[in-house]
DRENDO-1510 file (C-alpha; in Angstrom, 1 decimal, always signed):
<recs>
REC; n; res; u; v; w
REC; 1; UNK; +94.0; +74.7; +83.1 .
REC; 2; UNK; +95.7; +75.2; +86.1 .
REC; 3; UNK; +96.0; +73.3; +89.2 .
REC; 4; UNK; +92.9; +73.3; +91.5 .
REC; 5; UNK; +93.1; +75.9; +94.7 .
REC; 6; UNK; +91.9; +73.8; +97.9 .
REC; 7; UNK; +89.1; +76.2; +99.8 .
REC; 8; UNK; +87.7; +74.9; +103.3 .
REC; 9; UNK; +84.1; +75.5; +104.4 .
REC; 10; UNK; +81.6; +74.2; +106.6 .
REC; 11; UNK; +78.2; +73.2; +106.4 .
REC; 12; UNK; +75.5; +76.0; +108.1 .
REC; 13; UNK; +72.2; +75.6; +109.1 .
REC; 14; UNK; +71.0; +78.9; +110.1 .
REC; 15; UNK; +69.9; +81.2; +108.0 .
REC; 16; UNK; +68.8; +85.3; +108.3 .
REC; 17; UNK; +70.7; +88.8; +108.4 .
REC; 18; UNK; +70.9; +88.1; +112.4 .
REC; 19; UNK; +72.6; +84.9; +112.2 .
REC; 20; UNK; +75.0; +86.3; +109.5 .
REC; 21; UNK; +76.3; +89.1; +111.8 .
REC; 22; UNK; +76.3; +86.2; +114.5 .
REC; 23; UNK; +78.7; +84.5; +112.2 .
REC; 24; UNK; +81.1; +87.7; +111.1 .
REC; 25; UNK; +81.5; +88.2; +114.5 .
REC; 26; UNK; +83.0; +85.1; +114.9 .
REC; 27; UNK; +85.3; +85.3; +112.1 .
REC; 28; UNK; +83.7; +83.2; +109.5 .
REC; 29; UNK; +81.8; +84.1; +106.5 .
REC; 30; UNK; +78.8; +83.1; +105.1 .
REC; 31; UNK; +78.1; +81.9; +101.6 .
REC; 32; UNK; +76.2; +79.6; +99.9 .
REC; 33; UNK; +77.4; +76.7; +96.7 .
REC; 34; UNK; +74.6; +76.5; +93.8 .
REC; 35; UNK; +74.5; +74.7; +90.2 .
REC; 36; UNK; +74.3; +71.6; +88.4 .
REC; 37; UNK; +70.8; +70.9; +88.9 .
REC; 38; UNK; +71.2; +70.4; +92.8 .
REC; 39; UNK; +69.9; +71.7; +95.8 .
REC; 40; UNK; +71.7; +75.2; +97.2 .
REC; 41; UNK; +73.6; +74.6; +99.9 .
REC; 42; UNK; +74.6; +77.4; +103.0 .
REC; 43; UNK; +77.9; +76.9; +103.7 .
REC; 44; UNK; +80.5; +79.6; +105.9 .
REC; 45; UNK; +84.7; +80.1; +105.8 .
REC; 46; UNK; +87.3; +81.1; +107.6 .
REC; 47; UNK; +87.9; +84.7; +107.1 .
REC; 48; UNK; +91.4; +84.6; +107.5 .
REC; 49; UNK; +92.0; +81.6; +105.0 .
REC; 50; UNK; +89.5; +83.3; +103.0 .
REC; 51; UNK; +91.3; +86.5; +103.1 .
REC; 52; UNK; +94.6; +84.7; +102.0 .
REC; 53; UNK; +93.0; +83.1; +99.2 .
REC; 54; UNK; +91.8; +86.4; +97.7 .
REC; 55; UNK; +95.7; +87.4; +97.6 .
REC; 56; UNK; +95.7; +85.1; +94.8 .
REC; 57; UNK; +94.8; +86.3; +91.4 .
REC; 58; UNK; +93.6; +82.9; +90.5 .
REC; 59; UNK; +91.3; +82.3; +93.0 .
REC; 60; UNK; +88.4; +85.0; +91.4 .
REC; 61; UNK; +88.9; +82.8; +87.8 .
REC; 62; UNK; +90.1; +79.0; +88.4 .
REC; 63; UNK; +88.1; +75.8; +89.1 .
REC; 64; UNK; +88.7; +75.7; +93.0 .
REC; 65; UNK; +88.5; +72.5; +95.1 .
REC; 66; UNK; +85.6; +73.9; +98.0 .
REC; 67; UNK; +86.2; +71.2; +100.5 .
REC; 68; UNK; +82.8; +71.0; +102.7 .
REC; 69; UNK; +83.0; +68.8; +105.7 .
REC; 70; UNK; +84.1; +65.5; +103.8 .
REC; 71; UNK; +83.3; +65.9; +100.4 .
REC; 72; UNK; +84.8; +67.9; +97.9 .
REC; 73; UNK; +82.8; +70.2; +95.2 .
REC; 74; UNK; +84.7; +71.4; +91.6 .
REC; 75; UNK; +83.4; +75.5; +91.8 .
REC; 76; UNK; +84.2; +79.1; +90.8 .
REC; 77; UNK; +83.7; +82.2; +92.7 .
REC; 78; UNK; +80.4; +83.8; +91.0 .
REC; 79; UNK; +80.3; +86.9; +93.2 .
REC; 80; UNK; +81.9; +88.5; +96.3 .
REC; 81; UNK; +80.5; +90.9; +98.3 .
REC; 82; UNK; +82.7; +93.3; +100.7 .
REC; 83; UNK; +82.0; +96.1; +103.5 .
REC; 84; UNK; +82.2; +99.2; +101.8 .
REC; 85; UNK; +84.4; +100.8; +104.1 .
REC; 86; UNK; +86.6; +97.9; +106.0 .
REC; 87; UNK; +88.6; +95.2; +104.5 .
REC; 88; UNK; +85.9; +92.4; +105.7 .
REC; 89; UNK; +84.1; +90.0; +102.6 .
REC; 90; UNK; +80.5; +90.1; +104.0 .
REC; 91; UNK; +79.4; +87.0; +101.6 .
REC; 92; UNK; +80.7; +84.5; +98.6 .
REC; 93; UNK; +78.4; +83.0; +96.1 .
REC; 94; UNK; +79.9; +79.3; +94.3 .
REC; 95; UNK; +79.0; +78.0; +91.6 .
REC; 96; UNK; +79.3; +73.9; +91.1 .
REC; 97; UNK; +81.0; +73.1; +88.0 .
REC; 98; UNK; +80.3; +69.6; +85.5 .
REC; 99; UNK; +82.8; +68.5; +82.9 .
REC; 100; UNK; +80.4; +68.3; +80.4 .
REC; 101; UNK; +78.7; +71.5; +80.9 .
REC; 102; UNK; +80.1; +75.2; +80.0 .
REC; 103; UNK; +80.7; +77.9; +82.4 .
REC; 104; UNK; +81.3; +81.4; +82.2 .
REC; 105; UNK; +84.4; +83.4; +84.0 .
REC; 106; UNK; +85.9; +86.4; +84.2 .
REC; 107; UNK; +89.7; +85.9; +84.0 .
REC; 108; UNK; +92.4; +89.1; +83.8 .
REC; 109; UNK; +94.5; +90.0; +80.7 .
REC; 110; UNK; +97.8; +89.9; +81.2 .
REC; 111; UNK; +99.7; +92.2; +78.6 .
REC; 112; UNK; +103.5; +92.2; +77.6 .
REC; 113; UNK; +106.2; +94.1; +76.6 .
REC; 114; UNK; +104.5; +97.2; +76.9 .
REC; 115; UNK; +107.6; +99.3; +77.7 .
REC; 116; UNK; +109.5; +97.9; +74.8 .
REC; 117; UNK; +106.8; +98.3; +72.6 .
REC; 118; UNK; +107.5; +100.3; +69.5 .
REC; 119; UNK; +104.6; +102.9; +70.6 .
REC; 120; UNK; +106.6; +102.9; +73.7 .
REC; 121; UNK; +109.8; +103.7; +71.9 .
REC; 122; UNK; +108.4; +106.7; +70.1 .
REC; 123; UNK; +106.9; +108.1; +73.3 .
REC; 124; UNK; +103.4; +106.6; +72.9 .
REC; 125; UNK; +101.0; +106.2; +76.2 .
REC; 126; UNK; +99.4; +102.8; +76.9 .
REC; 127; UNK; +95.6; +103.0; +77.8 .
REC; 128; UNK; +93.8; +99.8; +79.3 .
REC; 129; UNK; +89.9; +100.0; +78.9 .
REC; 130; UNK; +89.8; +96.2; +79.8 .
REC; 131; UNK; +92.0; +94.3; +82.2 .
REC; 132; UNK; +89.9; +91.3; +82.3 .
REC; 133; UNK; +87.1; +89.5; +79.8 .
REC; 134; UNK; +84.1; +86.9; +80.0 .
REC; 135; UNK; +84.7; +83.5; +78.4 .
REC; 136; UNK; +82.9; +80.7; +77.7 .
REC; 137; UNK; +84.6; +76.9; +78.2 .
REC; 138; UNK; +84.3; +73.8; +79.4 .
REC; 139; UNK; +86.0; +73.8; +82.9 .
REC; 140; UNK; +89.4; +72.1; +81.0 .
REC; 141; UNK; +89.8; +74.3; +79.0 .
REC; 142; UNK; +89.3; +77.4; +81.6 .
REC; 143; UNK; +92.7; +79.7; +81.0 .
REC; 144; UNK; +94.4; +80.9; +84.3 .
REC; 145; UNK; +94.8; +84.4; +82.3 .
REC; 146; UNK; +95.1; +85.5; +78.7 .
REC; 147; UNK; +98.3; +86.9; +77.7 .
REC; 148; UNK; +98.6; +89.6; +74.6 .
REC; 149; UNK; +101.7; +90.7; +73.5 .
REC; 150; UNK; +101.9; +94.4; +72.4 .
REC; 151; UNK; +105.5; +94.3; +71.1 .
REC; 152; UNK; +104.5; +95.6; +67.6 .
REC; 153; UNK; +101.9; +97.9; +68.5 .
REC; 154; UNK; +103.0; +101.2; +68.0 .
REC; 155; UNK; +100.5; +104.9; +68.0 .
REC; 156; UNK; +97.6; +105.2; +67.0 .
REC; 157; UNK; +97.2; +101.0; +67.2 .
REC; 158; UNK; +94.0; +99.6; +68.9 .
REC; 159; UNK; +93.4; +96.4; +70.2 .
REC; 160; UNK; +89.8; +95.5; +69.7 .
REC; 161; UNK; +87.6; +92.5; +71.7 .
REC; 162; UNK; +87.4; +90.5; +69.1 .
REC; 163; UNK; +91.4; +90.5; +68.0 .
REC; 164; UNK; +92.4; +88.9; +71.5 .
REC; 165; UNK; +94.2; +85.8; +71.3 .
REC; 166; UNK; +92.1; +82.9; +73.0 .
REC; 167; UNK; +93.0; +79.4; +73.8 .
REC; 168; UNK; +91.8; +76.0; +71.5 .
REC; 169; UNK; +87.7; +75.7; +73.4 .
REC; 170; UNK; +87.8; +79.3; +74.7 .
REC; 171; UNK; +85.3; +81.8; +73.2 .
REC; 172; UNK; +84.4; +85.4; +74.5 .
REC; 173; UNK; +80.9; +85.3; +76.7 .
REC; 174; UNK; +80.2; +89.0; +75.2 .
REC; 175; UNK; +77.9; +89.9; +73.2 .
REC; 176; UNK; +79.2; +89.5; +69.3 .
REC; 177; UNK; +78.1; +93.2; +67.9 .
REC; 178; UNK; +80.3; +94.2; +71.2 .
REC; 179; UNK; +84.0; +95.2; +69.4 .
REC; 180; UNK; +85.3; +97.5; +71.6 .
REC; 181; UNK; +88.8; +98.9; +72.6 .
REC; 182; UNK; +91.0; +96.8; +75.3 .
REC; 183; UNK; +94.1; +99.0; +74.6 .
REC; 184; UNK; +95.2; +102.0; +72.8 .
REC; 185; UNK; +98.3; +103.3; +71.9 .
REC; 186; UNK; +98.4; +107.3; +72.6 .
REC; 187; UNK; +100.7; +109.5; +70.7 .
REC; 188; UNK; +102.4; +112.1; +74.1 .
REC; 189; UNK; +100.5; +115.4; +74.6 .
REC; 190; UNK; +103.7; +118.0; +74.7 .
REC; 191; UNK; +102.8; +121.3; +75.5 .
REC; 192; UNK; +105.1; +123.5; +73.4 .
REC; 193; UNK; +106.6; +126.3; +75.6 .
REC; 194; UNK; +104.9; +129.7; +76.2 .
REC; 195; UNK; +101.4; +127.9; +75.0 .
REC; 196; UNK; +100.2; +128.7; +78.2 .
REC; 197; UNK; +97.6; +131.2; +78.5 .
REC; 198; UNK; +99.0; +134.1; +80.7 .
REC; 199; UNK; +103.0; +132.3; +79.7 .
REC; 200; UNK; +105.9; +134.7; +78.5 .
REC; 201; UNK; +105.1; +135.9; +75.4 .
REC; 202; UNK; +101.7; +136.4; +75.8 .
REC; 203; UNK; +99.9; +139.7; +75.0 .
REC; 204; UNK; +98.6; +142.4; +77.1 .
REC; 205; UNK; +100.0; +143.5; +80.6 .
REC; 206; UNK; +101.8; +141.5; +82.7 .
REC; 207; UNK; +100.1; +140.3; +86.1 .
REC; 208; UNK; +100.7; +142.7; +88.8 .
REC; 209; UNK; +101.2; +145.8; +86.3 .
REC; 210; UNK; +100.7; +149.0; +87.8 .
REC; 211; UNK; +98.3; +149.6; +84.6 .
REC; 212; UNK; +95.0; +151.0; +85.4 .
REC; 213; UNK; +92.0; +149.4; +84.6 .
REC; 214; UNK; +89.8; +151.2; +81.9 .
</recs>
């Protein structure tokens, strides 16, 4: 696991759409910290802090240190909501973490070699269906990313779910009868010349031919 991200907040006591918009007006953004069997608690951020943080990959998949007041809480981000036309987060949800106790996160795939791949080499096209997976862990054992290697892949080769390479204590959080494709080697769609309908060397008149029609 990697080291923890330090996030700032401050305790809020109001509560209600009205005193949210109070609050984005102000720069600051409400959100709330839940889990391990204790009391939810209102909290709000910085928005420009915030905004910063969310530059980081790591911060939507890595235990982050939420420093409220003076205490600090072990959480992951469990949902972010932004305006659906201006580059403002409206709300963050937390989620407390325990040592002993599981979690589930979403953390990206990071894939290599994919230009020197041998489906590369022979003109093959790389499709991602999934950039990112759910897993299961204990909060050591939480990856910062997963890395696959598709050096050897060449076309027609598909990486399936359940083939991804996970760290010791790291299971996938998806259902088990779900196998499906996270990348696909295409073989290149060449057009061979005068294929096109209406191309040289297709039949009938040409376009603009004095002709008449029947």
């Amino acid at each position: 696991m990697s080291a923890s991200l330090d996030v700032n907040a401050q305790v809020r006591r109001d509560a209600g759409k009205g005193a949210s918009r109070r609050l984005r007006r102000q720069g600051l953004v409400p959100a709330i910290v839940y889990g391990t069997d204790r009391a939810p608690e209102m909290i709000t951020l910085v928005h420009n802090e915030l905004a910063r943080h969310l530059e980081e990959e790591a911060f939507y998949s890595q235990i982050l240190d939420l420093k409220i007041g003076d205490k600090t809480e072990k959480v992951v981000v469990k949902d972010l909501q932004r305006h659906p036309a201006k580059p403002f987060v409206l709300h963050v949800d937390f989620q407390r973490v325990s040592a002993k106790e599981k979690i589930r996160v979403t953390i990206p795939l990071h894939f290599l070699n994919e230009d020197s791949s041998k489906g590369a080499k022979l003109g093959g096209l790389v499709s991602h269906n999934l950039t990112e997976i759910e897993v299961s862990c204990l909060p050591d054992d939480l990856p910062q990313y997963v890395e696959i290697d598709v050096a050897e892949m060449t076309i027609g080769d598909i990486l399936h779910l359940s083939k991804i390479p996970l760290p010791e204590g790291v299971t996938l959080a998806h259902a088990p009868d779900t196998d499906v494709p996270v990348l696909i080697i295409h073989g290149a769609q060449v057009r061979e010349e005068g294929e096109e309908e209406g191309g040289e060397g297709a039949e009938g008149p040409a376009a603009g031919s004095d002709e008449p029609e029947s």
